[in-house]
N, CA, C and O atoms as a CHARMM CRD file, in Angstrom:
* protein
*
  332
    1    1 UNK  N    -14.89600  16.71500 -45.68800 PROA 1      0.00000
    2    1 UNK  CA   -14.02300  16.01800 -44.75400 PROA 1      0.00000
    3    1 UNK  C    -14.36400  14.53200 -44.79400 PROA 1      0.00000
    4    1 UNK  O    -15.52600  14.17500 -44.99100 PROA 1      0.00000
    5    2 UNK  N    -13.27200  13.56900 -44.59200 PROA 2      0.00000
    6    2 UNK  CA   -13.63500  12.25000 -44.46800 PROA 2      0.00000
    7    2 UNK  C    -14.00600  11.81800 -43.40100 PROA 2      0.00000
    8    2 UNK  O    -13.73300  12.33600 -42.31800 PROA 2      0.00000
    9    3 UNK  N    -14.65500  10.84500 -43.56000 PROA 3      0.00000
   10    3 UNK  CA   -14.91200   9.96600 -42.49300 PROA 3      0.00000
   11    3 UNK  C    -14.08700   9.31800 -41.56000 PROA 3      0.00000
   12    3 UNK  O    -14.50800   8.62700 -40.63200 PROA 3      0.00000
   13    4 UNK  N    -13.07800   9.51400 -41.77800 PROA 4      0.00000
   14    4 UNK  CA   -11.90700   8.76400 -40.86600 PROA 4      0.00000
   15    4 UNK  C    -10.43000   9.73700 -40.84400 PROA 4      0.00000
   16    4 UNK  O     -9.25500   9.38000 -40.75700 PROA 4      0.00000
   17    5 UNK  N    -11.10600  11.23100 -40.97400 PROA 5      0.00000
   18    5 UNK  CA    -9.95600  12.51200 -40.75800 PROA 5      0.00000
   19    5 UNK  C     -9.84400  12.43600 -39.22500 PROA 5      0.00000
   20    5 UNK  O     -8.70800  12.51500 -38.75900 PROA 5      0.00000
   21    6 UNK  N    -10.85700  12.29600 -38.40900 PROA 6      0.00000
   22    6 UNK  CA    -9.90400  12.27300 -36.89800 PROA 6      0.00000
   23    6 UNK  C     -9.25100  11.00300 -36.50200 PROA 6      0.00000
   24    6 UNK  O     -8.61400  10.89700 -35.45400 PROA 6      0.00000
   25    7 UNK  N     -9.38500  10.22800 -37.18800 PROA 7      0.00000
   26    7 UNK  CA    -7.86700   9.34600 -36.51400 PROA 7      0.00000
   27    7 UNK  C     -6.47300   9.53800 -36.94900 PROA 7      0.00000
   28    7 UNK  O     -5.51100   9.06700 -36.34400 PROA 7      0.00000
   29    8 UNK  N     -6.38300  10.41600 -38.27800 PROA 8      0.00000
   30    8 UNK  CA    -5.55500  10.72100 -38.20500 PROA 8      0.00000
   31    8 UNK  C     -4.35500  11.81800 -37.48300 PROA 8      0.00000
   32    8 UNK  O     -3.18600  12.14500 -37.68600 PROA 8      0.00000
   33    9 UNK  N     -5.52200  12.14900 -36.47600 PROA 9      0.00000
   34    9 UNK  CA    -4.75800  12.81900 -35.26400 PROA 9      0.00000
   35    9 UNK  C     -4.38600  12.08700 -34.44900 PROA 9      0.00000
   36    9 UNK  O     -3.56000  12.58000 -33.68200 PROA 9      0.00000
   37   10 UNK  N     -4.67000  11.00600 -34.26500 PROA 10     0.00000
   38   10 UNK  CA    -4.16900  10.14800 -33.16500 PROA 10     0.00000
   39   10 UNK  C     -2.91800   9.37700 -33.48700 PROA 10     0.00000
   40   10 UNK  O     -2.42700   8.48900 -32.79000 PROA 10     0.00000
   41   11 UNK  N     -2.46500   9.83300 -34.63800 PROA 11     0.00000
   42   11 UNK  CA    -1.01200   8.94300 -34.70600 PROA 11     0.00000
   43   11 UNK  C      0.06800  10.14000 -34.68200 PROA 11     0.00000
   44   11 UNK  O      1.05600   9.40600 -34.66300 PROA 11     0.00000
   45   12 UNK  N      0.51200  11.20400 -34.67200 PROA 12     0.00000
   46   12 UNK  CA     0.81200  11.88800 -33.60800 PROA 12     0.00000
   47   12 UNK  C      1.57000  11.25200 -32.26200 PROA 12     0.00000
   48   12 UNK  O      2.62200  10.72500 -31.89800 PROA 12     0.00000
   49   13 UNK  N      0.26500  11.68800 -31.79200 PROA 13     0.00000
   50   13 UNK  CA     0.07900  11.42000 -30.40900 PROA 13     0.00000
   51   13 UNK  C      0.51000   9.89900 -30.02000 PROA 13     0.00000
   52   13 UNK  O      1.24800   9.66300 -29.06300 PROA 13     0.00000
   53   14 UNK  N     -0.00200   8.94800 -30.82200 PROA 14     0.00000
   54   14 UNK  CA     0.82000   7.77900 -30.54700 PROA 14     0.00000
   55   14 UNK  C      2.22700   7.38100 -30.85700 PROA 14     0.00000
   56   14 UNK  O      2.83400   6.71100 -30.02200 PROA 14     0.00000
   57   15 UNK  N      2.70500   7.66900 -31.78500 PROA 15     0.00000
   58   15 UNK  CA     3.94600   8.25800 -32.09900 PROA 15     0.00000
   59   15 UNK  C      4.60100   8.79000 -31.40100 PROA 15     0.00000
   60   15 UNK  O      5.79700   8.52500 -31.52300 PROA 15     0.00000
   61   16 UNK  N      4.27700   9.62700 -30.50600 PROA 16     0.00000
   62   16 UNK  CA     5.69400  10.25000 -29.71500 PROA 16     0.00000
   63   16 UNK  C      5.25400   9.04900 -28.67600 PROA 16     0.00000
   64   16 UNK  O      6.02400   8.08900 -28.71700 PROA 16     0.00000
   65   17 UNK  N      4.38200   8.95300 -27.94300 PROA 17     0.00000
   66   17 UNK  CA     3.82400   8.05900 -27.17000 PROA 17     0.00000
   67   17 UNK  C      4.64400   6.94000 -26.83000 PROA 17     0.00000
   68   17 UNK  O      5.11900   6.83500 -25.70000 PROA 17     0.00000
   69   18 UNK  N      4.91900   5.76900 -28.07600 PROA 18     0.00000
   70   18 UNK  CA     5.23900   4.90700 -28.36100 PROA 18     0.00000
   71   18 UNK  C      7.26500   4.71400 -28.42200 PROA 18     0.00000
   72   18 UNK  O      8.04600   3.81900 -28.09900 PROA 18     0.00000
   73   19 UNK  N      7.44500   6.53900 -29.20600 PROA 19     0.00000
   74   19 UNK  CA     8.94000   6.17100 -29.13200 PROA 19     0.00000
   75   19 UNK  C      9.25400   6.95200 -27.68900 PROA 19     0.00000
   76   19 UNK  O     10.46100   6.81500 -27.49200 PROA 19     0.00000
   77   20 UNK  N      8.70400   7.64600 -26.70100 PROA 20     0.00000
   78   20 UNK  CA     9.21600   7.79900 -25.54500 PROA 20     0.00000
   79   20 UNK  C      9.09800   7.02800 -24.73100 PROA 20     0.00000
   80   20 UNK  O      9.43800   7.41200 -23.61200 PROA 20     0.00000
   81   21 UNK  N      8.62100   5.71700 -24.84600 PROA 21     0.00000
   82   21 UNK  CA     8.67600   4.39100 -23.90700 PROA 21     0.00000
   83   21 UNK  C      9.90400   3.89600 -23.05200 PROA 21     0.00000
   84   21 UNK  O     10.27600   3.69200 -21.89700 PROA 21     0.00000
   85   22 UNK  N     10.50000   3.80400 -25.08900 PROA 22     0.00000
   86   22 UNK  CA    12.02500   3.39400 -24.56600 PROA 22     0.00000
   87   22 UNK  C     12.62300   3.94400 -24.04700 PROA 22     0.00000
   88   22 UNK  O     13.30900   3.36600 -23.20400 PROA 22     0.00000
   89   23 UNK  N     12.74400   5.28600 -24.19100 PROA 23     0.00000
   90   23 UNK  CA    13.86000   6.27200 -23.67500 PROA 23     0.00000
   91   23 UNK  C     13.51200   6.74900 -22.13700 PROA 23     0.00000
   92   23 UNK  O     13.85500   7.76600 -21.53500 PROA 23     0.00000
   93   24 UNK  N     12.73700   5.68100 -21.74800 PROA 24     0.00000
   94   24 UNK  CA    12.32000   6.04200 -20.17000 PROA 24     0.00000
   95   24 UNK  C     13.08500   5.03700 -19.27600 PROA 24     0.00000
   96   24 UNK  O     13.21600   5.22700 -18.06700 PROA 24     0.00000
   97   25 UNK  N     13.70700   3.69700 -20.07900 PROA 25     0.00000
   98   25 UNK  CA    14.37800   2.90200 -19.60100 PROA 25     0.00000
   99   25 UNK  C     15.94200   3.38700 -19.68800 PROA 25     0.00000
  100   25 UNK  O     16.86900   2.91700 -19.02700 PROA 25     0.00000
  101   26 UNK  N     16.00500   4.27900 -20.51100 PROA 26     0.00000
  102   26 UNK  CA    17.72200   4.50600 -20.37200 PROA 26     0.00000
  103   26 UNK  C     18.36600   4.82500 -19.55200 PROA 26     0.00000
  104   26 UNK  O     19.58900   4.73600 -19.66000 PROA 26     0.00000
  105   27 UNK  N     17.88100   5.22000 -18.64800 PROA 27     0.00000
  106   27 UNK  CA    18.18400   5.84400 -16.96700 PROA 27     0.00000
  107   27 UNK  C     18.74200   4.82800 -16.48100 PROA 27     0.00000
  108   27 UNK  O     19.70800   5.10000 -15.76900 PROA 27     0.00000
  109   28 UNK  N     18.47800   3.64000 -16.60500 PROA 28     0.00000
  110   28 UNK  CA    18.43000   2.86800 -15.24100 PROA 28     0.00000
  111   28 UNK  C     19.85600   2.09800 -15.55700 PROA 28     0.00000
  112   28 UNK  O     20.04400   1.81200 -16.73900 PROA 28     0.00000
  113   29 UNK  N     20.59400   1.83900 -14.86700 PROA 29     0.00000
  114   29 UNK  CA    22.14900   1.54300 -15.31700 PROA 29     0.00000
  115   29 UNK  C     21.75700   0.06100 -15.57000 PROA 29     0.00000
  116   29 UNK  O     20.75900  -0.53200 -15.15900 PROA 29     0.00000
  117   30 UNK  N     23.29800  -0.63200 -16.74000 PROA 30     0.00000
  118   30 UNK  CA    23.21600  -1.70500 -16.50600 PROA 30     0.00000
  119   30 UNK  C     24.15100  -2.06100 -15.93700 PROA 30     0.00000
  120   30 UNK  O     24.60200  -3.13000 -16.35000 PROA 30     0.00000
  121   31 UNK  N     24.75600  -1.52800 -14.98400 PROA 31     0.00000
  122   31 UNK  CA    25.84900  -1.87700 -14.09800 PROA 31     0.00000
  123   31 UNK  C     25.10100  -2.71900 -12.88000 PROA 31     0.00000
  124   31 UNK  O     23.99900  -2.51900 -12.37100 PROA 31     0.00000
  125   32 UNK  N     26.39700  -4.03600 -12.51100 PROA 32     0.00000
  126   32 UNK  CA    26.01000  -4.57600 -11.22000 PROA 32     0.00000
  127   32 UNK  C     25.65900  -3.76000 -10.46200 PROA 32     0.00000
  128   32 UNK  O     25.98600  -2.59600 -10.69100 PROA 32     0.00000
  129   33 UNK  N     24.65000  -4.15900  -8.96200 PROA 33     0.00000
  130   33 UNK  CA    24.38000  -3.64400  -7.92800 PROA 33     0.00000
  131   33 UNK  C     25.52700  -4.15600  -7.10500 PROA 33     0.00000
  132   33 UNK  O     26.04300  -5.19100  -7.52700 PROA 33     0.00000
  133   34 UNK  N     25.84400  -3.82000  -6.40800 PROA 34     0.00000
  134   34 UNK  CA    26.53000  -3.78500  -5.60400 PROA 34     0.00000
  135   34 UNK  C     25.95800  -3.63700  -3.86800 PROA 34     0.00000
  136   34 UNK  O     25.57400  -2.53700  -3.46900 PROA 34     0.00000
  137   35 UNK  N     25.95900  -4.72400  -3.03900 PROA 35     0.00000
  138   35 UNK  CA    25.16100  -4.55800  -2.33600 PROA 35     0.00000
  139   35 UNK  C     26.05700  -4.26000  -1.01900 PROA 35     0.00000
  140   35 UNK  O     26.96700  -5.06900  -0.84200 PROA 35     0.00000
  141   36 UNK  N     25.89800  -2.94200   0.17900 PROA 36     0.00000
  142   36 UNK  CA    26.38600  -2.45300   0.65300 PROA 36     0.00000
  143   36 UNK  C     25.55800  -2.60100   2.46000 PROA 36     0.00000
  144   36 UNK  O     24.49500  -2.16700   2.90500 PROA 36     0.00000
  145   37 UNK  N     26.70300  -3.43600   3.08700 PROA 37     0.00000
  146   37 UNK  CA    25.73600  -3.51300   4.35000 PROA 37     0.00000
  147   37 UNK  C     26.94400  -2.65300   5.52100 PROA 37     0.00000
  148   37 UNK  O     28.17200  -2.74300   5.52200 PROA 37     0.00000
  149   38 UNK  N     25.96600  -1.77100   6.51700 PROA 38     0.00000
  150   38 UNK  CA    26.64400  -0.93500   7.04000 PROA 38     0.00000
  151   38 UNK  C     26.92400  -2.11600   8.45600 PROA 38     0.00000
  152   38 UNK  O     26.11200  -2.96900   8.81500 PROA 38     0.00000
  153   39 UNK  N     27.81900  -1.94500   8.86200 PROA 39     0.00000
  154   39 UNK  CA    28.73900  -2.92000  10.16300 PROA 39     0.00000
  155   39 UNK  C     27.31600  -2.50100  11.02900 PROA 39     0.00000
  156   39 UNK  O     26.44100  -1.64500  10.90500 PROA 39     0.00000
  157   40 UNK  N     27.67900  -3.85700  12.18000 PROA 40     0.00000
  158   40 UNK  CA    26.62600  -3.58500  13.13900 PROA 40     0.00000
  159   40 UNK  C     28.07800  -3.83400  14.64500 PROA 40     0.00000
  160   40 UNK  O     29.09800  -4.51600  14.55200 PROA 40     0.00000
  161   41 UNK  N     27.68500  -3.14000  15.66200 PROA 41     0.00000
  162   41 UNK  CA    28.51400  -2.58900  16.56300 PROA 41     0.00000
  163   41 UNK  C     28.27900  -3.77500  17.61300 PROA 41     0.00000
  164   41 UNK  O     27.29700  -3.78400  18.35500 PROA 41     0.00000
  165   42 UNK  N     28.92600  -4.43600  17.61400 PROA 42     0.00000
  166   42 UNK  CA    29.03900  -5.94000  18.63800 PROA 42     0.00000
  167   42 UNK  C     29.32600  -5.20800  20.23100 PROA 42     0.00000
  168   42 UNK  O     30.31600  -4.48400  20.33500 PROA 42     0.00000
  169   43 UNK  N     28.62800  -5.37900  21.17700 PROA 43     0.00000
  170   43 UNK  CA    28.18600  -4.95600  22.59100 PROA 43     0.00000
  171   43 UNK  C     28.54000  -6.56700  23.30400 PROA 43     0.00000
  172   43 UNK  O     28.07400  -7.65100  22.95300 PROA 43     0.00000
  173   44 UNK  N     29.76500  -6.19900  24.68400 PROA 44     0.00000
  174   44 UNK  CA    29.91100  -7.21100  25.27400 PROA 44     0.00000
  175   44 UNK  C     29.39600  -7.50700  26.16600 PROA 44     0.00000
  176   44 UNK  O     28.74600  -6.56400  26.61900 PROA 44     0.00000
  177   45 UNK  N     29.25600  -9.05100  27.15600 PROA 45     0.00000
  178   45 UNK  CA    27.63200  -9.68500  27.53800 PROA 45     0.00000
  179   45 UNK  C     27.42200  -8.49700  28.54600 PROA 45     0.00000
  180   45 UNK  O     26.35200  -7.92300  28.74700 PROA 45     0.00000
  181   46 UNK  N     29.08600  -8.12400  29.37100 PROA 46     0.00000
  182   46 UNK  CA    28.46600  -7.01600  30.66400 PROA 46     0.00000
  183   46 UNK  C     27.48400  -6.10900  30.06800 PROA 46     0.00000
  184   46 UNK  O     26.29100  -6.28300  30.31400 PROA 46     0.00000
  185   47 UNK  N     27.98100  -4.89600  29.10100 PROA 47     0.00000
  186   47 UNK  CA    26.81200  -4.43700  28.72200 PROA 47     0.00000
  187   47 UNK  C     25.50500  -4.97900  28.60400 PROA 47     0.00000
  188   47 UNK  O     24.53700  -4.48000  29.17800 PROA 47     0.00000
  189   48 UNK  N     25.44100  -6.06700  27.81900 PROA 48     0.00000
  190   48 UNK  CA    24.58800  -6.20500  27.53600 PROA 48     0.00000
  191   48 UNK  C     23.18800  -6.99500  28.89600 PROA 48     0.00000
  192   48 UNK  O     21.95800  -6.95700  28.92500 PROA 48     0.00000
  193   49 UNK  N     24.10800  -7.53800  29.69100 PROA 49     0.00000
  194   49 UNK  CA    23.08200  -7.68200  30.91600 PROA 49     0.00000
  195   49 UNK  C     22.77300  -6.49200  31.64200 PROA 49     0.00000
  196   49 UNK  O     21.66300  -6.35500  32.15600 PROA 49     0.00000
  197   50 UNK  N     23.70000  -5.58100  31.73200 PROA 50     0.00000
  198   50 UNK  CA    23.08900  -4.19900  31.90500 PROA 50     0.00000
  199   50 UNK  C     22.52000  -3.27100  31.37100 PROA 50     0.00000
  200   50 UNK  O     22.45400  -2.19300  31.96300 PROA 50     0.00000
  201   51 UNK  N     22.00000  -3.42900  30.20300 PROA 51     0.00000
  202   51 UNK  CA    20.98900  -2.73900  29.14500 PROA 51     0.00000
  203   51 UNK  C     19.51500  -3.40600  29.85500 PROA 51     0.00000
  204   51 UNK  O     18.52000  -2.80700  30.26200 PROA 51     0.00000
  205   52 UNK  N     19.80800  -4.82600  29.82100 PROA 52     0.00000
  206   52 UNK  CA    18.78800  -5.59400  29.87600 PROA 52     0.00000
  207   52 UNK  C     17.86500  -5.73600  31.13200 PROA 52     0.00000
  208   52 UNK  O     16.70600  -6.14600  31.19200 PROA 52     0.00000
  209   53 UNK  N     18.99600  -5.12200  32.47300 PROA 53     0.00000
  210   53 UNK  CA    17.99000  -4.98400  33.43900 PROA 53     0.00000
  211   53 UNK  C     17.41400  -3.78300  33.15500 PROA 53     0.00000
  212   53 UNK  O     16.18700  -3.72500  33.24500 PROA 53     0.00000
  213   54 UNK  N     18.29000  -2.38000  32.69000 PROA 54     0.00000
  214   54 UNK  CA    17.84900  -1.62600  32.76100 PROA 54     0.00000
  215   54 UNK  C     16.16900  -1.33400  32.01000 PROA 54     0.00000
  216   54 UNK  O     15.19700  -0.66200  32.35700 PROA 54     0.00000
  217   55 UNK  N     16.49200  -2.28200  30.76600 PROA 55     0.00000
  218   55 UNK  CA    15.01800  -2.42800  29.54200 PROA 55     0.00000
  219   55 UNK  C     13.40400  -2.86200  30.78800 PROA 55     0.00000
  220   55 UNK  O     12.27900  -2.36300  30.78200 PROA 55     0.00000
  221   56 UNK  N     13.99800  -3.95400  31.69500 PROA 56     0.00000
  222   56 UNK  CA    13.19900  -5.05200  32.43800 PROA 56     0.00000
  223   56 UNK  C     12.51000  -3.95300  33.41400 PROA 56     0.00000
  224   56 UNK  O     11.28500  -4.07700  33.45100 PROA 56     0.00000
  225   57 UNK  N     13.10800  -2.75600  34.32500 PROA 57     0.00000
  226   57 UNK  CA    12.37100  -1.92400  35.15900 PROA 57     0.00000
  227   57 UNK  C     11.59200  -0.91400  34.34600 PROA 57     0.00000
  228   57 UNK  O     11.02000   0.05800  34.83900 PROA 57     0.00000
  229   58 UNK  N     11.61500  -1.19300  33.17700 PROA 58     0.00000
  230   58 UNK  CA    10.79500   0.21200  32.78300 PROA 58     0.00000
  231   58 UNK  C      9.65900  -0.41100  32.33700 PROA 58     0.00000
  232   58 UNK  O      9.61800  -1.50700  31.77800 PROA 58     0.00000
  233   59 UNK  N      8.36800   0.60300  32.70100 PROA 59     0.00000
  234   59 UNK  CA     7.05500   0.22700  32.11800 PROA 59     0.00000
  235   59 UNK  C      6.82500  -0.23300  30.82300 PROA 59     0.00000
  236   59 UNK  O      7.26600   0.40000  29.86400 PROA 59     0.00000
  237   60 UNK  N      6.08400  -1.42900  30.65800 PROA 60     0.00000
  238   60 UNK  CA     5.32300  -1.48700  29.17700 PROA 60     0.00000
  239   60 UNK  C      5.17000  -0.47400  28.59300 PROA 60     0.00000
  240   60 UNK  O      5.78100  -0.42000  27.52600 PROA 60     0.00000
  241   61 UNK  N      4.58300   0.38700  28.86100 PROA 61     0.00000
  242   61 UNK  CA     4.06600   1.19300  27.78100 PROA 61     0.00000
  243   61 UNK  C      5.05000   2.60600  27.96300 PROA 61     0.00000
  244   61 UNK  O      4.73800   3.72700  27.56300 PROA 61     0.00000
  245   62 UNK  N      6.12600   2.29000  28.56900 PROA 62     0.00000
  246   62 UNK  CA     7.14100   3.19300  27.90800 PROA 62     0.00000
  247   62 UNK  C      7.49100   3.38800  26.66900 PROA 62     0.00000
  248   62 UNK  O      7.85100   2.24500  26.38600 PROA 62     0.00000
  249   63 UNK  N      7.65600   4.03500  25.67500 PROA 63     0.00000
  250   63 UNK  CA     7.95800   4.54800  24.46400 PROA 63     0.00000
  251   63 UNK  C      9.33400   3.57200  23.66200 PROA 63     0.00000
  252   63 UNK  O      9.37200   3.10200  22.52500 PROA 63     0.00000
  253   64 UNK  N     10.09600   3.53500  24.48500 PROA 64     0.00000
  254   64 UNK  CA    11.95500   3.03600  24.07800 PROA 64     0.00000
  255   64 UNK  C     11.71100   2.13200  24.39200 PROA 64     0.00000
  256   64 UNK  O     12.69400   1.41900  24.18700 PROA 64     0.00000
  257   65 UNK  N     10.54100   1.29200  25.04500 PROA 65     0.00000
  258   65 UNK  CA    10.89700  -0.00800  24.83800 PROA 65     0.00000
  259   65 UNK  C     10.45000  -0.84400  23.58700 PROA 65     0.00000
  260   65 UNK  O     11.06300  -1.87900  23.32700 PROA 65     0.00000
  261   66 UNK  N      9.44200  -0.44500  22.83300 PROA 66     0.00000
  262   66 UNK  CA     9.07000  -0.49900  21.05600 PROA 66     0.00000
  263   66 UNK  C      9.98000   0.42400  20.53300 PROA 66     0.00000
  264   66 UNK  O      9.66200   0.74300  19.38700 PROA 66     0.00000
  265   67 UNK  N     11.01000   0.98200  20.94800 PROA 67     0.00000
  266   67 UNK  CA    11.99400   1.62800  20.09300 PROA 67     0.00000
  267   67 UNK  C     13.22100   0.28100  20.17500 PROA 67     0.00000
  268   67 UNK  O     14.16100  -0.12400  19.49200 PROA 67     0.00000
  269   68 UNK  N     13.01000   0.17300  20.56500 PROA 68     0.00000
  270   68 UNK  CA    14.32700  -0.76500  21.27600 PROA 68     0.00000
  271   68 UNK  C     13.85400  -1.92900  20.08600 PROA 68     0.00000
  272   68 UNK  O     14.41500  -2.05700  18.99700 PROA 68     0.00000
  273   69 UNK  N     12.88000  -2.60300  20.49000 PROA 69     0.00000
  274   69 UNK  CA    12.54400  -4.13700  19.52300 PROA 69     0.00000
  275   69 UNK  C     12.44100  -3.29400  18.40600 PROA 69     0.00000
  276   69 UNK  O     13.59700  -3.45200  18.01300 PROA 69     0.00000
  277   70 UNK  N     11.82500  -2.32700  17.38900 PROA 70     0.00000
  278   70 UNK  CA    12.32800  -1.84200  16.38100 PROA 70     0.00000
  279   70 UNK  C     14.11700  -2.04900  15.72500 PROA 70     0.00000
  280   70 UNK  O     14.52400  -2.22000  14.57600 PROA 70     0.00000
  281   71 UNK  N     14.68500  -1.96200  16.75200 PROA 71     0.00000
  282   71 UNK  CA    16.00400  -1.66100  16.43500 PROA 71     0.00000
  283   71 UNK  C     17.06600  -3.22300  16.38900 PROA 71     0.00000
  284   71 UNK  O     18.08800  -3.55600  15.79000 PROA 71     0.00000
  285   72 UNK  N     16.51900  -3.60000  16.97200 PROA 72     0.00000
  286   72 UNK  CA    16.87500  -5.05100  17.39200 PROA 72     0.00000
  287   72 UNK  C     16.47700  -5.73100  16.17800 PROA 72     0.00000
  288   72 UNK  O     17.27100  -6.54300  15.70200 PROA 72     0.00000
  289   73 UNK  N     15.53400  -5.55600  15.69100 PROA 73     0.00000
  290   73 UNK  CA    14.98400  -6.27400  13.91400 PROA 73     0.00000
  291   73 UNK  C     15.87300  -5.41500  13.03900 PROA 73     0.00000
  292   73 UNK  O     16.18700  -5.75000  11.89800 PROA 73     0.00000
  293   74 UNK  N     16.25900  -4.30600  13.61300 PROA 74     0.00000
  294   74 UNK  CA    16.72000  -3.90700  11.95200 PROA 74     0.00000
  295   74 UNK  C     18.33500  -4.07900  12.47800 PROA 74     0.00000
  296   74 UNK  O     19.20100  -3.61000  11.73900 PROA 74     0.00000
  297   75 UNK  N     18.69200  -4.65200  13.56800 PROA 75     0.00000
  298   75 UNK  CA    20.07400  -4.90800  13.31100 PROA 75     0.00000
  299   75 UNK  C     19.83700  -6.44200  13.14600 PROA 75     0.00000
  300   75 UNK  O     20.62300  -6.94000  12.34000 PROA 75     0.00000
  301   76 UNK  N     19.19400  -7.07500  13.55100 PROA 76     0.00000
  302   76 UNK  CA    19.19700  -8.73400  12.79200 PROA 76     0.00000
  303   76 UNK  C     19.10300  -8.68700  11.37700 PROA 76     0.00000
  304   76 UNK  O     19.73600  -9.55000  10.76700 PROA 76     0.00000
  305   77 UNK  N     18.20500  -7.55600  10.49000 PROA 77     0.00000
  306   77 UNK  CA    18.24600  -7.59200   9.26300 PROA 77     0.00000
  307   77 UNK  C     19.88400  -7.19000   8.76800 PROA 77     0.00000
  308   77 UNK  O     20.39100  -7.77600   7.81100 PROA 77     0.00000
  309   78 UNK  N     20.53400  -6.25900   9.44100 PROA 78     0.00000
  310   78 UNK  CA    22.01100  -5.99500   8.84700 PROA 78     0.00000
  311   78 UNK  C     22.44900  -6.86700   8.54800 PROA 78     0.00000
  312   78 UNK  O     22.60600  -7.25800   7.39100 PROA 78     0.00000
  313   79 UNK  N     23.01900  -7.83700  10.39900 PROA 79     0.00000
  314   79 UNK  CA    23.57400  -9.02700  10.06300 PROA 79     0.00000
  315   79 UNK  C     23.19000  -9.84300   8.89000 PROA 79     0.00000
  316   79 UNK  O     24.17400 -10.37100   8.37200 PROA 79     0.00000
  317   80 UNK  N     21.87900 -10.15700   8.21400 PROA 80     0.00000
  318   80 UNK  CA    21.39600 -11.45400   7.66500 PROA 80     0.00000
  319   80 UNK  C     21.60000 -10.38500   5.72000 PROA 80     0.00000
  320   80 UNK  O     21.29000 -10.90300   4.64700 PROA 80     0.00000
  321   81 UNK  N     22.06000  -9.21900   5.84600 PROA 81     0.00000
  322   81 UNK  CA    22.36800  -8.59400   5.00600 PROA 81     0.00000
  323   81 UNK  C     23.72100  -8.89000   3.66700 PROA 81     0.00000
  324   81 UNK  O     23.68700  -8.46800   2.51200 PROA 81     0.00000
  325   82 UNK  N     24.88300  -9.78400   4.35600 PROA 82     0.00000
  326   82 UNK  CA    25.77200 -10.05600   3.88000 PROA 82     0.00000
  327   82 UNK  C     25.88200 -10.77100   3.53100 PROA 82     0.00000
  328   82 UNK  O     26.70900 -11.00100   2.64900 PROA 82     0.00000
  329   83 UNK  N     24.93000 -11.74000   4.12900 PROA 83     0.00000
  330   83 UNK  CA    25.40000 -13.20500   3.83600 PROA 83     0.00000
  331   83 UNK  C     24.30100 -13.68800   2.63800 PROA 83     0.00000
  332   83 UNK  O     24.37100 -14.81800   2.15600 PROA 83     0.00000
């Protein structure tokens, strides 16, 4: 046996290696993205001063009120979504 019979196992292995690289990129479209923002539901001021007392009597460490500022960021992110 030669001295350099096991590397020739390794081209093989690099070989498929090497040509399944590419074919891992073929998936990915080259079509535009298309960027899709879902409407955000505009609330008029009455409501909205009456949400706001209602937010103001409830305890800190009520639950919905970190649900609430959660929600409030991800509808400022909608809006700032389109533009």
């Amino acid at each position: 046996m030669k001295f350099n019979a096991g590397c020739w196992r390794l081209g093989p292995v690099a070989l498929v290696t090497v040509t399944s690289l590419p074919s891992a990129c073929a998936t990915v479209s080259s079509d535009p993205v298309i960027e899709v923002c879902p409407p955000v539901v505009e609330y008029n001021s009455a409501e909205q001063a009456l949400v706001a007392t209602e937010i103001e009597s409830l305890p800190e460490s009520f639950l919905t009120v970190g649900w609430l500022a959660d929600y409030s960021l991800l509808r400022e992110q909608v809006r700032t979504c389109g533009s």
